[in-house]
C-alpha positions as CSV (number, residue, x, y, z in Angstrom):
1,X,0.0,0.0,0.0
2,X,1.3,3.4,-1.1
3,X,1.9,6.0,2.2
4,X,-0.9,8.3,0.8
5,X,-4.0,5.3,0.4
6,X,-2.3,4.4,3.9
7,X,-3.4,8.1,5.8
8,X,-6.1,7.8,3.5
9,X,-7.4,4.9,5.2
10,X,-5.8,5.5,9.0
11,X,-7.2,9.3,8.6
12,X,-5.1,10.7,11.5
13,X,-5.6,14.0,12.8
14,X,-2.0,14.7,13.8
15,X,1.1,13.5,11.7
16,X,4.4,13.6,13.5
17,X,8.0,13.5,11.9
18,X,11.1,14.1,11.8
19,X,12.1,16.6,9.3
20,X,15.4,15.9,7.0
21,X,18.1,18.2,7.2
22,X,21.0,17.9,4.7
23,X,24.2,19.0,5.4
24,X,26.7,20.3,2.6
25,X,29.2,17.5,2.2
26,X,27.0,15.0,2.8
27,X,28.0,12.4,0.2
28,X,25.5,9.1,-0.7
29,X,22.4,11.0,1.0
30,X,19.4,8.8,0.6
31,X,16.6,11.5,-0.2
32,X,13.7,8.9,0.0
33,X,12.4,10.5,3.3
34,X,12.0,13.8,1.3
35,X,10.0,11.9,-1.2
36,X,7.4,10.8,2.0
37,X,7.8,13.9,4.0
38,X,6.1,15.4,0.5
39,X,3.3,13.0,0.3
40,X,2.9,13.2,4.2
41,X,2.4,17.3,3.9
42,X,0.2,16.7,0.5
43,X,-2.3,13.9,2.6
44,X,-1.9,16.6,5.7
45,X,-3.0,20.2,3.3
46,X,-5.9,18.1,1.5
47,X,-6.9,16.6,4.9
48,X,-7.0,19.1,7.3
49,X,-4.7,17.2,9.7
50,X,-2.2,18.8,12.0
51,X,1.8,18.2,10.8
52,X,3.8,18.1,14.0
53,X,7.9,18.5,12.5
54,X,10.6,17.8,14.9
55,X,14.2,18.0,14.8
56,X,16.6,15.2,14.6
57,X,18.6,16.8,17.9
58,X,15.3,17.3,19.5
59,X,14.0,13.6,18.6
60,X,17.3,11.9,20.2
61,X,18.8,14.6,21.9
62,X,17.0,13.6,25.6
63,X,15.6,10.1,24.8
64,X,18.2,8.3,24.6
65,X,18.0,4.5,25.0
66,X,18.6,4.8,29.1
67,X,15.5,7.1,29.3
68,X,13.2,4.5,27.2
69,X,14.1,1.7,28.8
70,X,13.6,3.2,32.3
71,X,10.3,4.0,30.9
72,X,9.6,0.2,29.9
73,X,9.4,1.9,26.3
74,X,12.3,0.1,24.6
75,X,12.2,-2.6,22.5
76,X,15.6,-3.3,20.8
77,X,14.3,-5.5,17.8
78,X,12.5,-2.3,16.3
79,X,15.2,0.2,15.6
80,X,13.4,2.4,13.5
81,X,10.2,2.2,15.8
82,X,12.4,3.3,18.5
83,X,13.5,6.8,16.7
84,X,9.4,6.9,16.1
85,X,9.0,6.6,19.9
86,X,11.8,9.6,20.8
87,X,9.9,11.6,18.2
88,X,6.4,11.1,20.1
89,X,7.6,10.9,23.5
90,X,9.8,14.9,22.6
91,X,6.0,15.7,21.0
92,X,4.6,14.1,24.6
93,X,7.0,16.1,26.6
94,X,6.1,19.8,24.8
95,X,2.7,19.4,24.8
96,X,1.1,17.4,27.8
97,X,2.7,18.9,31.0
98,X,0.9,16.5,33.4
99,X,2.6,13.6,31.5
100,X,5.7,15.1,31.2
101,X,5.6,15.5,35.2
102,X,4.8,11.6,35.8
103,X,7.3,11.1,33.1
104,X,10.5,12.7,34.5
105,X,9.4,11.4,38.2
106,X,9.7,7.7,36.9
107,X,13.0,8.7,35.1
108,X,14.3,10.3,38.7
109,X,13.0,7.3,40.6
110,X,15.4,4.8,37.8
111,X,18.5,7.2,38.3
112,X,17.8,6.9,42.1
113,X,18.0,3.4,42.2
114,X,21.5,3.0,39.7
């Protein structure tokens, strides 16, 4: 199934992603996740749904694996569903301040007991 028949049929209200940012000198870049970024902000402008961009440094700058796992979050067999999870958790963390309270408690109470 083709990305855009996939929103089509999932009809979210909010799509969150990590935007690309390509640095001069970057040799070999792989520009496929342009390509879906594209047909994510098409699907998003004929659908009325809410894009939600975040930044590679915000995405894995604080959730690192530690943080995830002391969260019972991580699962190491799904790399790439792991980056997904940093970008919703950052998403989580800027926009729900009661989660983000419980949230950084648990993540105090796992430090505490290293």
């Amino acid at each position: 199934m083709i990305l855009f028949d996939h929103l089509s049929e999932v009809a979210p209200e909010r799509i969150i992603y990590e935007v690309f940012h390509w640095r001069q000198g970057q040799l070999n870049a792989v520009f496929t996740g342009v390509e879906y970024i594209g047909v994510i902000e098409l699907w998003a402008q004929t659908h009325s749904a809410e894009v939600v961009r975040i930044t590679p440094s915000d995405g894995k700058g604080f959730w690192d694996d530690k943080k995830i796992k002391a969260l019972g979050l991580y699962i190491p067999s799904v790399p790439h569903g792991i980056d997904a999870l940093r970008l919703w958790l950052t998403y989580k963390m800027k926009t729900d301040v009661g989660w983000k309270s419980i949230a950084i408690n648990q993540l105090k109470r796992s430090d505490s007991k290293q």
